[in-house]
N, C-alpha and C positions, 0 to 999 in steps of 0.2 A: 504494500500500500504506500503511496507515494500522497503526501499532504493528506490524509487523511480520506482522500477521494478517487483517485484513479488505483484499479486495482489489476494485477497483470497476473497471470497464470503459463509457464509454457514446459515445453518437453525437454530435456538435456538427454543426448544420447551419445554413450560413452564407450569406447573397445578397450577392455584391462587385457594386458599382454603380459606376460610374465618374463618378470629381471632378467636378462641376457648380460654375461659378458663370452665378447670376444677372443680367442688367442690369436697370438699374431703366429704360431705355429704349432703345431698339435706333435711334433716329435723335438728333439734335442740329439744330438750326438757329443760326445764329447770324449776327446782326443785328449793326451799329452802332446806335447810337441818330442822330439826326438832331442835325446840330451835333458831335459827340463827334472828340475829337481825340486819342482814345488809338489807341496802334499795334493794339494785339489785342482780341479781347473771349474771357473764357473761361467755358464752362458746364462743369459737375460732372453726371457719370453715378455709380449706385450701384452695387459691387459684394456682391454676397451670395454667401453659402457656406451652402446649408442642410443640407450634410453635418457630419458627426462629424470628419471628416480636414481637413488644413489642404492648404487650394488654393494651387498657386503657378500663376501667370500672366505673361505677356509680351505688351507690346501688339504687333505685326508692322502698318507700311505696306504698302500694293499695290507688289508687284512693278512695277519701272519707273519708280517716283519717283526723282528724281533731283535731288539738294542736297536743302538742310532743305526740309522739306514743311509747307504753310502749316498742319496741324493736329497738335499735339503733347499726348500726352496724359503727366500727371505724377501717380505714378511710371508707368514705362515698364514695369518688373517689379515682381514683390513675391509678396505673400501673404496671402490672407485666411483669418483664422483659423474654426475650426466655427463654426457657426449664430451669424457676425458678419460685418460688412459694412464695405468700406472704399472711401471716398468716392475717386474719380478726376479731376482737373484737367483737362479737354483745353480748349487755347488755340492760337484761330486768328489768326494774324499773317500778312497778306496782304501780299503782294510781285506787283511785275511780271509777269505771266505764271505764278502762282499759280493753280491747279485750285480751285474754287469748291465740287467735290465730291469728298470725298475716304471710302471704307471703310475703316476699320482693323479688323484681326483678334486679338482675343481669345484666343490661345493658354492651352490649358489643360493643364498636366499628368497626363497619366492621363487625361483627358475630351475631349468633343468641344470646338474652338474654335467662337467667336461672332463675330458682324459689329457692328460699331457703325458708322453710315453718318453722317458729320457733313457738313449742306451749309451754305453760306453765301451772305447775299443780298449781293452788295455791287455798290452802284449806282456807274455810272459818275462819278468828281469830275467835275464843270462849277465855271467859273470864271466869275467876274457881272464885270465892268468897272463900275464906279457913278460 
């Protein structure tokens, strides 16, 4: 009611879509370099939000890992805000008896989750006697 006299009535008609984020690639590989004596090496995946609402996310391991798991992705949770993207660290730190390939799940609030599939080449160390 507008001044007490004119009165308006109408229809709003709305599409709810559920939360989406993007990856900017749905696999990871990751290499040593030849010679390199660092413990880890890490690649960065992009996340996007091409919705209006802010995405919150959680990364989830495969069921059945068990201790730290050689691929860890930073941050683990968080949130991208509307049509912006927030870069992800995952770093792989090989250990003894360390899975070469590992999927992480993308949890999405409100949306379907995603897979990110990270493998990694690591060649046998050989020792040379000279």
């Amino acid at each position: 009611m507008i001044n007490g006299l004119h009165t308006f009535k109408f229809t709003a008609v709305a599409e709810v879509v559920p939360t989406e984020i993007n990856l900017s690639t749905e696999e990871l590989m990751f290499r040593f370099e030849d010679g390199s004596l660092e413990p880890s090496v890490t690649k960065t995946v992009t996340l996007t939000n091409p919705g209006t609402f802010p995405a919150e996310f959680a990364w989830e391991h495969p069921q059945g890992v068990k201790g730290k798991p050689a691929f860890v992705p930073s941050p683990m949770q968080g949130e991208v805000p509307p049509r912006k993207s927030l870069q992800v660290q995952v770093t792989f730190t090989p250990y003894l008896g360390a899975q070469s390939e590992h999927a992480l799940t993308l949890q999405i609030r409100g949306g379907t989750s995603r897979t990110l599939v990270c493998r990694a080449d690591v060649r046998e160390a050989r020792l040379v006697a000279v």
